[in-house]
TIVEX-813056 format. One line per 2 residues: for each residue x, y, z of N, C-alpha, C. Coordinates in steps of 0.001 Angstrom, whole numbers, always signed. Last residue first. Layout:
# residues N
X/Y/Z/X/Y/Z/X/Y/Z; ...
END
This chain:
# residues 113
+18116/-3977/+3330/+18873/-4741/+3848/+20044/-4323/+3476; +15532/-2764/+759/+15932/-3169/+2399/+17351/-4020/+2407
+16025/-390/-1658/+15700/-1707/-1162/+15894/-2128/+140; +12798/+2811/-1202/+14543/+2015/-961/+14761/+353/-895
+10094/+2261/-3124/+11089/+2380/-1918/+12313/+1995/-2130; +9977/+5059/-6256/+10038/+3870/-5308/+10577/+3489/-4111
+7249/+7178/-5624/+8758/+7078/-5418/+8978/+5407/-4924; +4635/+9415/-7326/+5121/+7899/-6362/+7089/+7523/-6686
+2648/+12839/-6813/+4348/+11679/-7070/+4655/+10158/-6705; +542/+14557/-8318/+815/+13808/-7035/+2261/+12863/-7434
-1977/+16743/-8998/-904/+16188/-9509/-321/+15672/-7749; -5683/+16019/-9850/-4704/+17010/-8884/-2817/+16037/-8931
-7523/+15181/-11737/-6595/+16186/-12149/-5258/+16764/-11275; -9068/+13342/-10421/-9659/+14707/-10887/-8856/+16114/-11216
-7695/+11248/-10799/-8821/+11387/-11939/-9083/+12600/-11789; -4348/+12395/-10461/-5483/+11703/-9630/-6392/+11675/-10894
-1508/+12345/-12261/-2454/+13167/-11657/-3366/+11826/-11835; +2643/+12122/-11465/+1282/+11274/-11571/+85/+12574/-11689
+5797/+11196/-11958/+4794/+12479/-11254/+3775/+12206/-12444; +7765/+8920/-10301/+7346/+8972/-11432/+6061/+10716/-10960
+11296/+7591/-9367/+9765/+8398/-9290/+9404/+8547/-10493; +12470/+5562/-10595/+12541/+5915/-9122/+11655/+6537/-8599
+11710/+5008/-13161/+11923/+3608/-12282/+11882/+4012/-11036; +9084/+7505/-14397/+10189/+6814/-14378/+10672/+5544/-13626
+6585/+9014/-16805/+7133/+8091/-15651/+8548/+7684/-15396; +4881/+11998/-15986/+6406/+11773/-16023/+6555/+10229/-15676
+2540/+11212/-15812/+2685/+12975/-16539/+4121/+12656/-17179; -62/+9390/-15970/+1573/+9666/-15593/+1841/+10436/-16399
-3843/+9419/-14573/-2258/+9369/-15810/-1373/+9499/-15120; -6474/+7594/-13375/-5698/+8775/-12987/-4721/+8737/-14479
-8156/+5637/-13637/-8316/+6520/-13771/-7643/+8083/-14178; -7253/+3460/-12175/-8437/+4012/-11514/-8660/+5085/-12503
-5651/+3090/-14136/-6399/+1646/-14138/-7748/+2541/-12955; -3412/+4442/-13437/-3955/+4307/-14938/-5295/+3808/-15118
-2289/+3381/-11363/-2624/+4818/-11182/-3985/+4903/-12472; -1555/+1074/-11997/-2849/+1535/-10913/-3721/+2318/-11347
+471/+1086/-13122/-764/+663/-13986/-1733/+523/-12821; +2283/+2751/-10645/+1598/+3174/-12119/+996/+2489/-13320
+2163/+47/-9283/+1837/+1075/-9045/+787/+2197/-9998; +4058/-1274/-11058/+2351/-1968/-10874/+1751/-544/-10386
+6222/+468/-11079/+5697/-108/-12415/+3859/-843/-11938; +7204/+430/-8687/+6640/+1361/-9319/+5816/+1426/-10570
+6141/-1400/-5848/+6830/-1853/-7354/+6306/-522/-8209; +6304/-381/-3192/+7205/-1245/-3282/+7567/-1353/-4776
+6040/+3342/-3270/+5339/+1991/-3166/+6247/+1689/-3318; +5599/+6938/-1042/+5995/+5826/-1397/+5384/+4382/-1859
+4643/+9610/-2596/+3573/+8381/-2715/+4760/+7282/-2301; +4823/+13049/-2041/+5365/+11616/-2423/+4487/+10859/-1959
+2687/+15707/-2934/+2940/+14763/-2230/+3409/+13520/-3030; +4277/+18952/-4273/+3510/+17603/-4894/+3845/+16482/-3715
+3736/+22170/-5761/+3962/+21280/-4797/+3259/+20390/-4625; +5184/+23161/-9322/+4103/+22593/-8069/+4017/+21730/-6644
+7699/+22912/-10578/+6509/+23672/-10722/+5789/+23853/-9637; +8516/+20300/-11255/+9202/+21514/-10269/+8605/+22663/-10290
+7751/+18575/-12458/+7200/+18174/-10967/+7912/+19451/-10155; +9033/+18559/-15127/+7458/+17784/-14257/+6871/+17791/-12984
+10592/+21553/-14850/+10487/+20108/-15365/+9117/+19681/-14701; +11259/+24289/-14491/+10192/+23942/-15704/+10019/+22300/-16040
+11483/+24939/-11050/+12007/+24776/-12628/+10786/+24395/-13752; +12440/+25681/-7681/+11559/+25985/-8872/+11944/+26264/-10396
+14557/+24046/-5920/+14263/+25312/-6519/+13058/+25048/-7531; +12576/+22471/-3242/+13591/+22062/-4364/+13431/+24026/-5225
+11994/+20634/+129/+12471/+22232/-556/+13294/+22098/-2022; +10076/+18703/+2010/+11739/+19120/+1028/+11188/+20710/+581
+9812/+16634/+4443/+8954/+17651/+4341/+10219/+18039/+3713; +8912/+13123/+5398/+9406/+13892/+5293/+9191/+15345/+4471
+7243/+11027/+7627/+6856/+11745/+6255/+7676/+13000/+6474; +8273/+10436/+9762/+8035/+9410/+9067/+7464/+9971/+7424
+10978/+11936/+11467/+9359/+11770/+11291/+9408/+10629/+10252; +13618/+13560/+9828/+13048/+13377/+11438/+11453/+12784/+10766
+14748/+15004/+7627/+15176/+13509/+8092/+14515/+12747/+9278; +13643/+17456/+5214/+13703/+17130/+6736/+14180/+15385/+7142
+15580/+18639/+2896/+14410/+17867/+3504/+14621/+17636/+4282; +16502/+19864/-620/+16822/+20220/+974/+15508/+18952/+1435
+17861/+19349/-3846/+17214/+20022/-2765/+17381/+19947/-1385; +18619/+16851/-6210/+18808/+18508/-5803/+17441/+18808/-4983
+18509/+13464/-5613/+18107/+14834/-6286/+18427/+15974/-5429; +19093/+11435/-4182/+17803/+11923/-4073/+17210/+12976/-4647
+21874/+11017/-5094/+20936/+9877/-5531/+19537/+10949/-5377; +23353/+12967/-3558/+22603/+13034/-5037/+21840/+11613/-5541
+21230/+14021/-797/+22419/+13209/-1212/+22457/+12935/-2692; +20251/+17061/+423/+19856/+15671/+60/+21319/+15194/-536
+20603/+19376/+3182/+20843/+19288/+1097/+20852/+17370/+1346; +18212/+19231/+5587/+18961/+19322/+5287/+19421/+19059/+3703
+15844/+21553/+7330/+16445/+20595/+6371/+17685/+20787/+5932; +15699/+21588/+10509/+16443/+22228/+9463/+16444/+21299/+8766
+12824/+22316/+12375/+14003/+21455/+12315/+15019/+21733/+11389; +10416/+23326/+12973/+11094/+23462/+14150/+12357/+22081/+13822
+8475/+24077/+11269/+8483/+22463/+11605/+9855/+22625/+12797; +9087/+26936/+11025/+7722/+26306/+11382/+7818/+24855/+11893
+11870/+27316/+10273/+10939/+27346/+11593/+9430/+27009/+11652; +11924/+25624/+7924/+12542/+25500/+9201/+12475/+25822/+10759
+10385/+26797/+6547/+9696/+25721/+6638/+10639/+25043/+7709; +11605/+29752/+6235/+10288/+29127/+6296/+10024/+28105/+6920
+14377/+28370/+5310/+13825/+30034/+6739/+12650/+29598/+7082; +13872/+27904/+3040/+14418/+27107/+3917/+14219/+27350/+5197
+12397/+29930/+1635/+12217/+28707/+1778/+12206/+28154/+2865; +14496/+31177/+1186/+13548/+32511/+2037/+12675/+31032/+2517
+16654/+30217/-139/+17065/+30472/+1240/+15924/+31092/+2123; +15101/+29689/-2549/+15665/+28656/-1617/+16230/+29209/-614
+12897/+31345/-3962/+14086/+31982/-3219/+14117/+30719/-1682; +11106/+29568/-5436/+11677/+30875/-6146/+12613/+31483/-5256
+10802/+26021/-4932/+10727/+28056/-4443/+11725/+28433/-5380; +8382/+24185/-3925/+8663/+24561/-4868/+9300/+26060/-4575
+8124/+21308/-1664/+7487/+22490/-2388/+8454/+23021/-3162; +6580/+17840/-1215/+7723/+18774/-1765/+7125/+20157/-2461
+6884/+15499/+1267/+5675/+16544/+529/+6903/+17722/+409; +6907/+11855/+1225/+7555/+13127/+866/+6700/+13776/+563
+5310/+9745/+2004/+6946/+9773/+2165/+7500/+11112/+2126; +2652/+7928/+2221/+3218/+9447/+2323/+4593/+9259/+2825
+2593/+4791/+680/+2149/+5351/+2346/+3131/+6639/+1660; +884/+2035/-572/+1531/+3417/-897/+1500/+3630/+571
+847/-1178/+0/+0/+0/+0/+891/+1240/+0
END
């Protein structure tokens, strides 16, 4: 079952951002590792909370909840199969919209062990 992994926003001034969402959640994100892509995110909790600059690719536009699942590929003939499309797909993430249009992300999980 999917479960909330990541809710990612979008900025036009990554340091006014970071200020932001650092004090409010009362933690500092931190710059991600490059496997995870360019940006910032919190490491604490179970649903983590990012910061990416704002671009013209699929998903840098808009702020978009992660979807973690185990197989991304069944996943997204889910997504398809209720209804919904893949805007962007890929093997690690893919950026998705619901049937009623609202855009959303699934990421695959990490492998264990």
């Amino acid at each position: 079952m999917p479960r909330p992994s990541l809710i990612e926003f979008p900025a036009d001034d990554t340091e006014r951002a970071l200020r932001f969402w650092g004090g409010l959640l009362g933690e500092e994100l931190d710059p991600r590792v490059q496997e995870e892509g360019e940006g910032w995110q919190t490491r604490a909790g179970s649903t983590a909370v990012g910061v990416h600059e704002r671009g013209r690719g699929p998903g840098d536009s808009f702020s978009l909840p992660y979807f973690e699942v185990a197989d991304i590929a069944t996943a997204l003939t889910q997504v398809t199969t209720l209804g919904g499309s893949v805007v962007h797909p890929g093997e690690r993430w893919a950026i998705c919209k619901d049937s009623e249009g609202s855009p959303f992300a699934l990421a695959a999980a990490a492998p264990s062990g």
